[in-house]
C-alpha positions in Angstrom: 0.0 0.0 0.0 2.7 2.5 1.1 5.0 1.2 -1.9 3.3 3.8 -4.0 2.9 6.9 -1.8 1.5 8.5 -4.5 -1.5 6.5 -5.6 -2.0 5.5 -1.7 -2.8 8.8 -1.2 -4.9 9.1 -4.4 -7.2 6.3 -3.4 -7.2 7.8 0.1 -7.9 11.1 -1.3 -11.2 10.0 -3.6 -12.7 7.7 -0.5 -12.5 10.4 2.2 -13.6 13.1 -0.3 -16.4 10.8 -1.5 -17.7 10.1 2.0 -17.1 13.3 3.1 -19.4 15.0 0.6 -22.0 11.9 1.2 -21.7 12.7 5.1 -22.2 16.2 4.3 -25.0 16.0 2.3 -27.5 13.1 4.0 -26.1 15.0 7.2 -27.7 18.1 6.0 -30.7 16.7 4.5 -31.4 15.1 8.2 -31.4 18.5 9.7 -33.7 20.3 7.3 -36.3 17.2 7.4 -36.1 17.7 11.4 -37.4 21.0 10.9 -40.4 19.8 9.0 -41.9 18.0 11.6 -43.3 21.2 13.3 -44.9 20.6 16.7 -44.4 16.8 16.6 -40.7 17.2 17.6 -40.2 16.3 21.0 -44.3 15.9 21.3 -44.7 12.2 20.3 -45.9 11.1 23.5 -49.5 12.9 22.4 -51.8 12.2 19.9 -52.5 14.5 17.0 -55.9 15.4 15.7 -55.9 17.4 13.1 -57.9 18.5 9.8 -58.5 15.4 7.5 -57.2 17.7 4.2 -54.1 18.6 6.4 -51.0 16.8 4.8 -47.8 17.2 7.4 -47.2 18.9 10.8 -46.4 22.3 9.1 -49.2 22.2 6.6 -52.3 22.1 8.8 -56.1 23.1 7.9 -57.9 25.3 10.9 -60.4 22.8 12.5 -64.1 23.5 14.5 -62.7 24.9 18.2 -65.6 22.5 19.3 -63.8 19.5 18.5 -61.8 19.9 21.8 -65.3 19.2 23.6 -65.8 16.0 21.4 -62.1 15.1 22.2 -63.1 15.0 26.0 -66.1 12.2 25.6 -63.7 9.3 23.8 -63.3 6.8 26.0 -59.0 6.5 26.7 -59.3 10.9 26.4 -57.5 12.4 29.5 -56.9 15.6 28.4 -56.9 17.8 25.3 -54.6 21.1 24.6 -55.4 23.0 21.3 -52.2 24.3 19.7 -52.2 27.4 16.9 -50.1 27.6 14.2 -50.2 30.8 11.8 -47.7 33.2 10.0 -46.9 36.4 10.7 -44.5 39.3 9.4 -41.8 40.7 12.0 -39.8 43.9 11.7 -36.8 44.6 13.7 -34.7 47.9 14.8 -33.1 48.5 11.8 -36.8 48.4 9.5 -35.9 45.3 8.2 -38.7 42.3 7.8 -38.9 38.6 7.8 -41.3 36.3 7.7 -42.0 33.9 10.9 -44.3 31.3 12.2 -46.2 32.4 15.3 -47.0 28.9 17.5 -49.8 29.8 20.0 -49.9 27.0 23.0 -52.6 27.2 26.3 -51.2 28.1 29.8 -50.4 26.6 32.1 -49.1 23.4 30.6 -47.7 25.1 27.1 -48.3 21.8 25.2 -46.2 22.1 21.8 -43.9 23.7 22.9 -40.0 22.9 22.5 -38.3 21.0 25.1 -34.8 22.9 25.4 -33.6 26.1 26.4 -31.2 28.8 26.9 -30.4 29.1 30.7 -32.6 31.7 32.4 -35.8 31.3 30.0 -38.9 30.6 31.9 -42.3 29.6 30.0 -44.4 31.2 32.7 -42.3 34.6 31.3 -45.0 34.1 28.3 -47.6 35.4 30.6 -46.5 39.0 30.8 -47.5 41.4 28.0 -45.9 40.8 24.6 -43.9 37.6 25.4 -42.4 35.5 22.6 -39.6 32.7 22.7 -37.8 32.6 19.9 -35.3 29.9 18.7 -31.6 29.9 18.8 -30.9 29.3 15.3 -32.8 31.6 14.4 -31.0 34.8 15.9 -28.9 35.7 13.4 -31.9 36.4 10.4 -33.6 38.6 13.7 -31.1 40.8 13.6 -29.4 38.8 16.8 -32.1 39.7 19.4 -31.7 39.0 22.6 -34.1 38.2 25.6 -35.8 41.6 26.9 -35.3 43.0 22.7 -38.3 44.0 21.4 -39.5 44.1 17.5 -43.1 44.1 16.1 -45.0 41.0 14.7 -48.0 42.4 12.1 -47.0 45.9 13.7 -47.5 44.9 17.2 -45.1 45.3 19.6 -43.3 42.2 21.3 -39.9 41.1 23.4 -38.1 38.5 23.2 -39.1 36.7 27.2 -36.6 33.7 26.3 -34.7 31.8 23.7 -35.4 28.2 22.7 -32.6 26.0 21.2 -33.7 23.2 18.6 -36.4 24.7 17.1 -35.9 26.0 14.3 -38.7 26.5 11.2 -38.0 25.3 7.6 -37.6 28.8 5.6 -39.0 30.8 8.1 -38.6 32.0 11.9 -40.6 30.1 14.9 -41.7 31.8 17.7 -43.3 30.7 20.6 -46.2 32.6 22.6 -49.9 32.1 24.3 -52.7 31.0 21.9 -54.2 34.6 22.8 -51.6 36.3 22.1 -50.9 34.3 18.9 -55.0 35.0 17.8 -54.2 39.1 18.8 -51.3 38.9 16.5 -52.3 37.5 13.7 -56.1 37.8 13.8 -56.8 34.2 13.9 -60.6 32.8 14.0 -61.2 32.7 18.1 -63.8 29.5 16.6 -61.0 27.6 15.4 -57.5 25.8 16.2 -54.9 24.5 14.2 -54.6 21.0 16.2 -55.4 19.5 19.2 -52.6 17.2 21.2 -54.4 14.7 23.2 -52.8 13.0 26.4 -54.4 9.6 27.1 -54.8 7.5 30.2 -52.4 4.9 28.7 -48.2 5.0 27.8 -49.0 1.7 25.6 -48.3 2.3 22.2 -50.8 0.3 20.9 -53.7 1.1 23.1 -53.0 4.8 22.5 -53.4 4.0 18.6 -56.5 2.9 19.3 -57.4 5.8 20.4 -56.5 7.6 17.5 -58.2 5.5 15.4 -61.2 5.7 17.8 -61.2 9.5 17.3 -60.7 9.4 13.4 -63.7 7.1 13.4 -66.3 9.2 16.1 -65.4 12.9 14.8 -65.5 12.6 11.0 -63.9 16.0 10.1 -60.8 15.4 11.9 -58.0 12.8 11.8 -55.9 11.0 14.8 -52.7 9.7 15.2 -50.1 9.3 17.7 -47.4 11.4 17.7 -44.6 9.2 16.2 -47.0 8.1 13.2 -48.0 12.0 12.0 -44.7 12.8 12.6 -43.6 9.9 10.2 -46.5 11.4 8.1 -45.4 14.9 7.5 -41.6 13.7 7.5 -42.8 11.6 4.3 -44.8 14.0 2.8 -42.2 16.7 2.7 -40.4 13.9 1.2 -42.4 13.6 -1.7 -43.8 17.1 -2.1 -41.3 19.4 -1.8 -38.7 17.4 -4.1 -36.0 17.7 -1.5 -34.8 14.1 -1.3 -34.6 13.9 -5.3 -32.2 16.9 -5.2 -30.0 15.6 -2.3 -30.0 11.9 -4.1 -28.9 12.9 -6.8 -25.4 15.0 -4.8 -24.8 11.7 -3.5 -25.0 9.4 -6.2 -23.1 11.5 -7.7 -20.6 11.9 -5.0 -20.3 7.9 -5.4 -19.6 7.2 -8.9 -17.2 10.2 -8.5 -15.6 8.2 -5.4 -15.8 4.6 -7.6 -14.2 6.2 -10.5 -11.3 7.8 -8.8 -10.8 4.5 -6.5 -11.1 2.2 -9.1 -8.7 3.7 -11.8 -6.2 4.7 -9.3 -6.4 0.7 -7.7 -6.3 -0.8 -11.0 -2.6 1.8 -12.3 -1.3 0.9 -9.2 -1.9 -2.9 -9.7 -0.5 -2.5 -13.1 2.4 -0.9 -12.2 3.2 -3.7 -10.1 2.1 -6.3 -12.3 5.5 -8.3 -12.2 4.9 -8.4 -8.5 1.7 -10.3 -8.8 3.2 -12.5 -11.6 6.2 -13.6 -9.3 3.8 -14.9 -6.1 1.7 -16.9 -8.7 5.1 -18.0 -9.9 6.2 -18.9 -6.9 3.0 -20.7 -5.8 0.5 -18.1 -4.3 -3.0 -19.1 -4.8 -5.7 -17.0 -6.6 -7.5 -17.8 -3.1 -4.0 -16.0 -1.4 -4.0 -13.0 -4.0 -8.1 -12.3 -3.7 -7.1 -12.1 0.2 -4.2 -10.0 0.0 -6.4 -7.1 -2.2 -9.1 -7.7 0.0 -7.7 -6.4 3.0 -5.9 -4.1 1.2 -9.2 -2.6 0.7 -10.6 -2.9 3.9 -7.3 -1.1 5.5 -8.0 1.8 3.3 -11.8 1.8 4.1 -11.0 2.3 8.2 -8.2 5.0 7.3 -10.2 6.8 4.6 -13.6 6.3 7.3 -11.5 7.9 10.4 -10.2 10.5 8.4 -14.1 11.5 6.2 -15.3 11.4 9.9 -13.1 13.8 11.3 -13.4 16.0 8.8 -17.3 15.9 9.1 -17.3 16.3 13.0 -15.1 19.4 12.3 -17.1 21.0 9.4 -20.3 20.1 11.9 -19.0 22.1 15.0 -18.4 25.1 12.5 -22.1 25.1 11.5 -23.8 24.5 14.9 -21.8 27.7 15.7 -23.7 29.2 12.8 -26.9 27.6 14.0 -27.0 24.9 11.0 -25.8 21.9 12.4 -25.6 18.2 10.6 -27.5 15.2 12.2 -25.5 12.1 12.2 -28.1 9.5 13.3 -26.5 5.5 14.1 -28.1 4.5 10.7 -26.3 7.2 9.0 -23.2 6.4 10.7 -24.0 3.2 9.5 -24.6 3.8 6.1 -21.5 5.6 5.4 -19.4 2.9 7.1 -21.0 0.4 4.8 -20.6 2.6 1.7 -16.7 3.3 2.5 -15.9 -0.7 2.2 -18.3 -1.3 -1.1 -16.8 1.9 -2.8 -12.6 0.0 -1.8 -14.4 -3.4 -2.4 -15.5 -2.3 -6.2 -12.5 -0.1 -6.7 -10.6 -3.1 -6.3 -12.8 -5.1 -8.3 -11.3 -4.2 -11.8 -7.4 -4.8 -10.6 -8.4 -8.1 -9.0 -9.5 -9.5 -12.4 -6.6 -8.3 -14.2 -4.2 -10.1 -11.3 -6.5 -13.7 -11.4 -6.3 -13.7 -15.4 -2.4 -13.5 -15.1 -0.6 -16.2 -16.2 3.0 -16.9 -13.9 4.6 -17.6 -17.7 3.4 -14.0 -18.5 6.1 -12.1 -16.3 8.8 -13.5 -18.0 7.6 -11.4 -21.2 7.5 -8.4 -19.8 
């Protein structure tokens, strides 16, 4: 391997850049589909009812306010917390504006909410006069507010009572606030909601499924499902709709043959520059079975080195963007994946040199 430092560092250089640009990428594509799922993320222990016509988490359809009352007679129904979702326009100190989402949840229990925070941010701050929480990534498109800032919202005036972390929208702003103070804002229908999360008498998976199903089938205007299904829902319909995963597919794939290519010609000149080499073991007695080894774990030697090294790279390039609020998601199937893909792309690299090697004749060497 090191006989060649050249062409070692060749195939080196066109696996890590290959995984490195396929890390980047599904890393990236993770992260935006996490801000799809709206107010499912970190919720799934709820149920969702929402508008039958409403396709994903951040596409819903206003439904009757009286549904919450129907909510409360299904049998398994412990409690019910309406949530509002609507859009609003914000202008900060400098006359600047921006589009945001404005997510109204009920006091006490603030239900649809995020789960994280920056130190010092208290929900029960949402109470006082003007109050929205808005998310950590988002600061730097608000002008980099910080808590006790104020700015206007459809040219009313709010502060910023705390800052939530993880929460970001998908090509707009979230803020947090009361569901009347959300309806003031944006002059939402005091008859309607955008969803109701339900909490049930049960933690069984199953039996709480049933209940959705029990409320899709008693309230026929509205739609149930637990909160790890409709998030699956809307994470699958942004799939689909918005053309997003054709786009990053194709960056990959294309980061893969460009990986192959560079592997496999660079394997197969350095094989052939060694040619004579190969011919002498099979002249001396080494075994196809000995040779198919010997370039096998060539392979896998550079698929750890090349692996260690994308993966640095990737953990580096990742701390970089979380300090710019756009970090990547590396999940354990990712991780996975790319493991996986670094030893097929040095397996098939080596696939062409292999077959020149097992069609050489020992008797071939000595006309050369």
């Amino acid at each position: 391997m090191i006989y060649d430092k050249a062409k070692f560092f060749g195939i080196l250089f066109g696996v890590v850049i290959s995984i490195f640009l396929v890390g980047a990428q599904l890393g990236l594509l993770n992260g935006l589909l996490e801000n799809s799922i709206g107010i499912t993320k970190g919720n799934t222990e709820y149920l969702f009812v929402v508008n039958k016509k409403s396709t994903s988490a951040t596409s819903l359809i206003n439904i009757d306010k009286r549904v919450g009352n129907e909510l409360q007679s299904i049998e398994g129904v412990e409690k019910v917390y309406p949530v509002i979702i609507t859009m609003g326009t914000a202008k900060f100190k400098s006359g600047a504006n921006g589009m945001l989402s404005i997510v109204g949840v009920q006091y006490p229990d603030f239900v649809g909410s995020p789960k994280d925070y920056l130190p010092n941010t208290n929900l029960n701050d949402l109470q006082n006069e003007g109050a929205v929480i808005v998310d950590n990534a988002d600061l730097e498109n608000m002008e980099n507010v910080k808590v006790g800032d104020y700015f206007t919202i459809n040219d009313q005036r709010v502060y910023v009572s705390g800052i939530s972390v993880n929460n970001a929208g998908m090509g707009q702003a979230n803020t947090i606030t009361t569901i009347d103070r959300a309806r003031k804002l944006s002059g939402f229908s005091p008859n309607q909601v955008s969803a109701y999360m339900v909490k049930t008498n049960s933690t069984d998976p199953i039996i709480n499924k049933q209940i959705a199903d029990r409320i899709t089938k008693t309230i026929p205007t509205v739609k149930g499902a637990t909160g790890a299904d409709y998030m699956e829902e809307s994470l699958e319909y942004v799939k689909k709709a918005s053309g997003i995963m054709i786009s990053f597919m194709v960056l990959v794939g294309f980061a893969l043959f460009t990986g192959l290519i560079i592997v496999g010609l660079t394997m197969y000149s350095s094989v052939n520059d060694r040619i004579k080499d190969y011919g002498t073991v099979k002249a001396i007695g080494g075994s196809n079975g000995f040779i198919i080894k010997l370039i096998l774990l060539q392979s896998v030697l550079y698929a750890i080195i090349a692996f260690i090294i994308a993966m640095a790279l990737l953990l580096g390039i990742n701390v970089m963007m979380t300090a710019a609020n756009q970090g990547l998601i590396f999940t354990p199937n990712l991780i996975l994946f790319l493991v996986s893909t670094t030893l097929i792309i040095c397996l098939i690299g080596s696939y062409f040199s292999l077959r020149k090697i097992l069609k050489l004749e020992p008797v071939q060497i000595f006309r050369m």
